[in-house]
C-alpha positions in Angstrom: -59.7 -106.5 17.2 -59.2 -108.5 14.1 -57.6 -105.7 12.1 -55.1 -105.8 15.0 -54.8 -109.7 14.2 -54.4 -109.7 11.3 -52.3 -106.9 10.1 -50.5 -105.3 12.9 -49.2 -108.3 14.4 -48.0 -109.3 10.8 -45.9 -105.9 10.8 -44.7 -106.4 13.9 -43.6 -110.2 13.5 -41.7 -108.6 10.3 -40.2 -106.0 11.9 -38.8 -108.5 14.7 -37.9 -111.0 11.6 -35.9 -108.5 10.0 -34.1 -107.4 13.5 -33.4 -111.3 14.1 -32.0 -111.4 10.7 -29.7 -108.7 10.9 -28.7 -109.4 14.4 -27.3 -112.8 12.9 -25.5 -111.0 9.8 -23.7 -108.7 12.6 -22.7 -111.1 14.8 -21.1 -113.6 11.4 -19.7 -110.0 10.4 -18.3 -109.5 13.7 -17.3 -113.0 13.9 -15.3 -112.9 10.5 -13.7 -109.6 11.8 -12.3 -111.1 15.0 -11.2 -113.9 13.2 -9.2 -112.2 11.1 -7.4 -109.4 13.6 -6.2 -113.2 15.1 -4.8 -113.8 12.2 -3.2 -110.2 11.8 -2.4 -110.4 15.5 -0.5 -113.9 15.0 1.9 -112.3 12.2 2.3 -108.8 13.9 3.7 -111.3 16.6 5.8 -113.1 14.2 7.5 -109.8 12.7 8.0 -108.3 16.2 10.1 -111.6 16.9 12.0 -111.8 13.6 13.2 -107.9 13.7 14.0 -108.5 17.5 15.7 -111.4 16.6 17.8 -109.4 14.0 18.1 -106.5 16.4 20.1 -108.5 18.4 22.0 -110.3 16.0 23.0 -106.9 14.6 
């Protein structure tokens, strides 16, 4: 029972450390990702209305 102590639960609190840790790298990644199809969303917007507004001008 002690072996169990002391070295499988150390590779199992490592294991869940290093799911923890990149669970928290994915979800900044995702974060930065949806942050920036905003931005890319914003100025897609911003085109559409310019060559509509051109379009019509024209």
């Amino acid at each position: 029972m002690s072996y169990i102590e002391s070295h499988v639960e150390k590779d199992i609190q490592q294991i869940a450390d290093g799911h923890k840790m990149l669970y928290e790298k994915m979800d900044r990644e995702f974060k930065e990702l949806h942050e920036e199809l905003d931005e890319l969303k914003g100025t897609q917007a911003a085109q559409e209305f310019v060559i509509t507004r051109r379009l019509k001008q024209g």
